[in-house]
N, C-alpha and C positions, 0 to 999 in steps of 0.2 A: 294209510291214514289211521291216526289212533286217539280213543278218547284223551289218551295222556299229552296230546299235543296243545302245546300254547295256542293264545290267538293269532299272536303273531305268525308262529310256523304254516296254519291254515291258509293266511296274507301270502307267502311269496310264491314267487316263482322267481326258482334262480337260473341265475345264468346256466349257459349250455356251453360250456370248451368246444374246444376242436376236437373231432375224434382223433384218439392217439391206438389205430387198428395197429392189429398182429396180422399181415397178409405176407405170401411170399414175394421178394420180388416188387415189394411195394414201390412208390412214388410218391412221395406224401408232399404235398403242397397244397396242404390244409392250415396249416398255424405258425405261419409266419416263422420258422425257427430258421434260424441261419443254415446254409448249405458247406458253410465250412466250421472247422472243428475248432475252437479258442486256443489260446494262445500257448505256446510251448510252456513260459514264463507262468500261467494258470496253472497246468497242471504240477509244475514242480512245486507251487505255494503249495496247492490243496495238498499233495504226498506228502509234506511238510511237517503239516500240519496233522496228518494221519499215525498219534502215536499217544503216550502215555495223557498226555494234557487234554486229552476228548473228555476224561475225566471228570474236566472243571469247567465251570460254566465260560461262555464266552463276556466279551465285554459289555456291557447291555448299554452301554453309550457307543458302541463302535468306535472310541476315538479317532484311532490309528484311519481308521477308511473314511471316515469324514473329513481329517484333517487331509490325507489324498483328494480326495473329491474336492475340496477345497482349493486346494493349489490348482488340482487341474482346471478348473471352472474359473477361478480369478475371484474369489468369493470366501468369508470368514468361514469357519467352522460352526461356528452358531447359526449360521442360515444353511446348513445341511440337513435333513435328515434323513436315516436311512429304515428300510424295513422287508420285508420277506415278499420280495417282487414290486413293481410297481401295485398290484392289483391291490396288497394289500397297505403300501402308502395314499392309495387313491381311497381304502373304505377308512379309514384314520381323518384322512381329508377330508371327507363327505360329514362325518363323526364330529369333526373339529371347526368344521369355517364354512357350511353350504348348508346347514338345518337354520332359516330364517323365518319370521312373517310371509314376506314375500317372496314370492316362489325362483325358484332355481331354475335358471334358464342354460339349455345344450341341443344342440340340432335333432331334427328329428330322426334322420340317419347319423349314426354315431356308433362310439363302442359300446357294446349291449348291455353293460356291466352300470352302465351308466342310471339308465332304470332302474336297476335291481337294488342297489346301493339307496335308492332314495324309498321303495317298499320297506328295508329293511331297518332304515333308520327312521324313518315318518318324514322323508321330506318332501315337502308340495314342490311339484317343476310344471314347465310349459316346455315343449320342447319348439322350435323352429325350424321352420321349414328350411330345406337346402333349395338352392334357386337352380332353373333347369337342366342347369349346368352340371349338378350334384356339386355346387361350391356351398362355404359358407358367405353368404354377404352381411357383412360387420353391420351396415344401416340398419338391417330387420331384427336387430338385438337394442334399438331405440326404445326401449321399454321399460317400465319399471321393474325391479326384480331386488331378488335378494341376494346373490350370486350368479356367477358365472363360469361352466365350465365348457371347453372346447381341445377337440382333439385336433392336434396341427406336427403335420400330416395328419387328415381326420381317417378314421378308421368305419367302414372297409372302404371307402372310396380311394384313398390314397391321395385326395389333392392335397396341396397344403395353399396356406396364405403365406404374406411376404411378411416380414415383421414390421414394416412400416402398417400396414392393416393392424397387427395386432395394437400396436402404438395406438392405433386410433378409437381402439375396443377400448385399449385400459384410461386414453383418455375422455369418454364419453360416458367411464364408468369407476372413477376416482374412489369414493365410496361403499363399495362392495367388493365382496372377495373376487378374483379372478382368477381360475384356474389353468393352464396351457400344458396340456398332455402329449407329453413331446417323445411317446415313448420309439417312433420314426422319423425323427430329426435328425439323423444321423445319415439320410441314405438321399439329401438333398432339400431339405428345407432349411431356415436360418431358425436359431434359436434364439429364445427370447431371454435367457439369463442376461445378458448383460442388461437389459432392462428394470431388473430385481432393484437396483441402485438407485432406481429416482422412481421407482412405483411399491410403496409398500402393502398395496392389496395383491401384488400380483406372487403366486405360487406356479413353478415349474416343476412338472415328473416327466421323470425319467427311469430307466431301465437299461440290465445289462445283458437282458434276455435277447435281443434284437442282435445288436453291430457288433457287441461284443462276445455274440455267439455261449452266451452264459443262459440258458433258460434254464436248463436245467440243475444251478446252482440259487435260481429265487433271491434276486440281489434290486432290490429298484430304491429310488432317493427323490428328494425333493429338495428344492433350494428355493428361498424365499426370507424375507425379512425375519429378522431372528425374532419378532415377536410370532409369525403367524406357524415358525420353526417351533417354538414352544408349545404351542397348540394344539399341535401334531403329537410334540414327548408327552404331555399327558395326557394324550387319549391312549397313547401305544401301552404308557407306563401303570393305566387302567384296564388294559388287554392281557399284554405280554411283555416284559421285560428282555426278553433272551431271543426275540426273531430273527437273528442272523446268526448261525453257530460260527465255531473258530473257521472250519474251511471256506465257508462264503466268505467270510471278512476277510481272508486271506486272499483266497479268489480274485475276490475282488480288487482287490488293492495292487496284484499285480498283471491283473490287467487296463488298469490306468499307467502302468509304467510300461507296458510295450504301445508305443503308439504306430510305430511301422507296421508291425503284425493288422493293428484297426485300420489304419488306412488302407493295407491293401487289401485286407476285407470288406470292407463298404464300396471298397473301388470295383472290386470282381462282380459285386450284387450290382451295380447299379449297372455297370455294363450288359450283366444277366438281367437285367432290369429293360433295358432299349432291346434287344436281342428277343427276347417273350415277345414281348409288345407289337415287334413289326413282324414277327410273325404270325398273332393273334390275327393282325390288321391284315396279313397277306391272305387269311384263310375267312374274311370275312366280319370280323369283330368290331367292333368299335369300342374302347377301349381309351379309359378316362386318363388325362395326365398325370400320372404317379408319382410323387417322392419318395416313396416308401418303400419296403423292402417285395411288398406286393402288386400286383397289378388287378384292377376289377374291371369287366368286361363283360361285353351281353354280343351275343348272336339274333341280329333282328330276326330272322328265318327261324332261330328254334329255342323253346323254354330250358330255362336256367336249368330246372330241377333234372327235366331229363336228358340233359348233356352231361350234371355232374354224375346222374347213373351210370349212363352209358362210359362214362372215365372209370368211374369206379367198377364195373364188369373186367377192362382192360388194369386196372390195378392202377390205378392211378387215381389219388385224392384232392380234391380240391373243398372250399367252403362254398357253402350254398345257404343265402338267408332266405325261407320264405315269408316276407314280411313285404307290407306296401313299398310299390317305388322301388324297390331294388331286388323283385322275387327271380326277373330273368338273368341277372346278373352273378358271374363268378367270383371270386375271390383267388385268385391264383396267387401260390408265394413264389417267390422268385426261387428256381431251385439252382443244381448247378449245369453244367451243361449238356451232360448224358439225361439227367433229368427232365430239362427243358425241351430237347429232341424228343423224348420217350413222350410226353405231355403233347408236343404239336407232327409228332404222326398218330399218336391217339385220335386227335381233334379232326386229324386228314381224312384218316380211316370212315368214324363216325360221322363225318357230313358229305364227304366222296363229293361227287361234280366235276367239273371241270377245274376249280378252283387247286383241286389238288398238287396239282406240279408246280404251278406259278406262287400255292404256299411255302413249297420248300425250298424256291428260287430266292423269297424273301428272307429266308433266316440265315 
């Protein structure tokens, strides 16, 4: 802390990532990052693109990847926008269409970021309770408000809603922005773009961090009516001009042109996805309905925090939030399958009992 800090900087607390450890031997299924490697057809763009033109700036409209994104979505160009991950089209957003009078309403378990976003820009929220279920229920968002935003697959729980629900959010809330964080729709929930068409409050993000195995190229978009698209360019174009260099763009773009390589990526997760699950559940767990590329789960018999020690002794990492309602609860990412093994004889190990053989009968 230092006299030279604003008032502001005193104000936050920011978010906390996933740890990204240096262990030998590791297992990391802390941060959601795909278990397989992106597409052949990505990495020849990005080499491609690794030559004399780094030079010059990239295109600061992204043309080229929005009008991709476009086609692929079934959606104009002008209802694109792109920006350096989702996290940072979500604080543009927050920036551009969720600072109101009336407070900005998101569940009370949600992505963490979602808080931080509203300390950093001044904006009043209520958050909502998730019902016992750890679901959203659309009825308890009957409220006056200024916006709305919702993570679908919500994060860390992984349920998702059906889009006929969402239909019923955006029509109960005509008038206010509506936001659908869709950066897990890929791995079994229905998305809500084709909705964009007859709802002009409503904004979709998205992300190529997830299904398309791209995190560590920072590529995420949003698509929404071109007026609320505009919104978004002039907050980015009051930031930063240049948030996707030439290889992202390029990245990017050609991983919306293999679509077999993504399907049979989403395919393997979500398989690795039933597979974790019933085995969590053969060893004890109970274990929420996931769409997502993760699964969260709690051990009645023993606390969250010191099972994810106890993984992490054995080298293996998972998320652990200590925070109300979800402190005994894991966050496990789906990994691959030498992983997922590694992970549920960890789990065998550290809880022993009888349970032990009849859990490796279930996987």
């Amino acid at each position: 802390m230092s006299r030279f800090w604003s008032a502001l900087t005193h104000t936050l607390e920011p978010y906390v990532p996933g740890e990204q450890p240096h262990l030998s031997a590791l297992v990391k299924l802390n941060t959601n990052e795909s278990p397989l490697g992106p597409s052949p057809l990505v990495l020849a763009a990005i080499r491609a693109e690794a030559g004399d033109t780094l030079r010059l700036y990239p295109d600061p409209q992204a043309a080229a990847l929005r009008t991709a994104l476009a086609r692929y979505h079934q959606v104009r160009p002008e209802q694109v926008f792109v920006g350096n991950g989702s996290d940072e089209v979500l604080a543009h957003t927050f920036a551009a269409l969720l600072k109101h009078d009336a407070p900005l309403l998101f569940p009370d378990i949600t992505y963490s970021f979602y808080p931080v976003y509203c300390r950093l820009f001044g904006i009043a929220c209520e958050t909502v309770p998730l019902d016992p279920a750890m679901q959203v229920r659309v009825a308890d968002y009957r409220r006056p408000c200024g916006a709305i935003i919702v993570a679908n697959p919500n994060a860390p729980t992984g349920v998702a809603l059906s889009r006929g629900q969402i239909t019923t959010l955006l029509a109960e809330h005509p008038d206010v922005p509506v936001v659908i964080d869709e950066a897990y729709v890929d791995f079994g929930a229905e998305t809500v773009i084709p909705l964009v068409a007859t709802h002009p409050n409503l904004l979709v993000v998205q992300t190529m961090s997830k299904s398309r195995a791209l995190a560590g190229l920072r590529v995420g978009y949003a698509i929404g009516d071109a007026d609320l698209i505009e919104a978004l360019t002039r907050v980015k174009d009051s930031f930063n001009s240049y948030p996707l260099g030439r290889p992202a763009q390029a990245g990017a773009i050609a991983a919306l042109a293999d679509e077999a390589w993504f399907q049979q990526g989403r395919a393997q997760v979500i398989d690795g996805r039933e597979r974790l699950s019933r085995g969590l559940a053969g060893l004890g767990f109970a274990v929420l309905p996931s769409a997502a590329n993760f699964v969260f789960a709690r051990h009645p018999a023993h606390a969250g925090a010191a099972l994810a020690a106890a993984l992490r002794q054995r080298a293996v990492i998972v998320r652990h939030f200590p925070a109300p309602r979800i402190a005994d609860y894991l966050r496990i990412t789906v990994g691959n399958e030498e992983q997922i093994d590694r992970l549920l004889s960890a789990l065998s190990e550290i809880l022993g009992g009888p349970d032990h053989g009849a859990a490796h009968a279930a996987w």
